[in-house]
N, C-alpha and C positions, 0 to 999 in steps of 0.2 A: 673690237667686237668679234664674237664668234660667228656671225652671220648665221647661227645655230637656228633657224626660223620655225623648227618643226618640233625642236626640244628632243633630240634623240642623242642617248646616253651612249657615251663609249663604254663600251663592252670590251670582254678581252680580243674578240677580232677584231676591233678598230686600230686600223697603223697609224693616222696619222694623229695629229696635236689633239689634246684633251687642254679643255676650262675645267675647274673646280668651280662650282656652282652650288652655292644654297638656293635649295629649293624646298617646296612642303608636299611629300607625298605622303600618301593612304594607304596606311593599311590596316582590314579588316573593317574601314571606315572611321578611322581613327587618321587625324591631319596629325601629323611630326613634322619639326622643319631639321634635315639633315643636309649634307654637301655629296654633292655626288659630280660624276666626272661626266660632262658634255664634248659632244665632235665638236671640232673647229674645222673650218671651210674659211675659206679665201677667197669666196663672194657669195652674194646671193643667187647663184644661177649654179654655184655647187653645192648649194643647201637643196635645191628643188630636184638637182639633179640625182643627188643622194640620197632626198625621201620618196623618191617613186624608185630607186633600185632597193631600200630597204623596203620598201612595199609589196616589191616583187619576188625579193629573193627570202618572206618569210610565210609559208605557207597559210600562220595562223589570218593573214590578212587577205585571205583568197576572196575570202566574200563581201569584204569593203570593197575589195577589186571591180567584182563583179557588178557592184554597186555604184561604181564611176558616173552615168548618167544622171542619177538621181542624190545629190550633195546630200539632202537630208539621211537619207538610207547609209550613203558613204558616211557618214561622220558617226551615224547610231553602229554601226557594223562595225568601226574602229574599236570604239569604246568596248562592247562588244565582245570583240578579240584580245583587249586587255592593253590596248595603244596607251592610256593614260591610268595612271592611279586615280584620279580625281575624279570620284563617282557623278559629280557635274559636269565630267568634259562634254560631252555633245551636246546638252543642255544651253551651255556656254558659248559652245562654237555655234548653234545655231540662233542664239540670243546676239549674236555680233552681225552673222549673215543677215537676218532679219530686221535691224538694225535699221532707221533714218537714213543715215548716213550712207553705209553702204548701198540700198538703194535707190537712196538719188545717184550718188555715183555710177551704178549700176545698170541705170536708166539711159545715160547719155550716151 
């Protein structure tokens, strides 16, 4: 596993290990499935730790930032800023947060 938790693509400033990954992104609202190059992390606590420093160190995501208290707001504010192709992502992540399950779990 990449431990990749968050789906952030190596770019050319990424050093360390890159996955090849098919995935289907959007563009212009148009689904394509292409391969593209994902970070690899060596656990999951350096996934989390490397999506709140890429959170921080890119401007566009200032206002998801600012938005931290409020999940719904951070996740519309992501998209937003261009965090996913997938004209559903927030829609999604907030159809999962809202979720049965999650909230019973989220209860105890």
């Amino acid at each position: 596993t990449s431990f990749n938790l968050f789906g952030i693509k190596a770019g050319g400033e990424w050093g360390g290990d890159r996955a090849a990954v098919n995935t289907l992104e959007y563009r212009d609202g148009v689904a394509a499935r292409e391969q593209a190059s994902f970070r690899v992390y060596d656990s999951i606590a350096s996934s989390f730790n490397d999506y709140v420093e890429f959170l921080k160190s890119n401007p566009r995501y200032q206002e998801a930032l600012d938005n931290v208290s409020d999940a719904k707001a951070f996740v519309r504010s992501l998209q937003d800023a261009g965090y996913a192709t997938d004209p559903g992502y927030a829609s999604k992540i907030l159809d999962v947060m809202g979720s049965s399950v999650i909230q019973s779990a989220s209860s105890r």
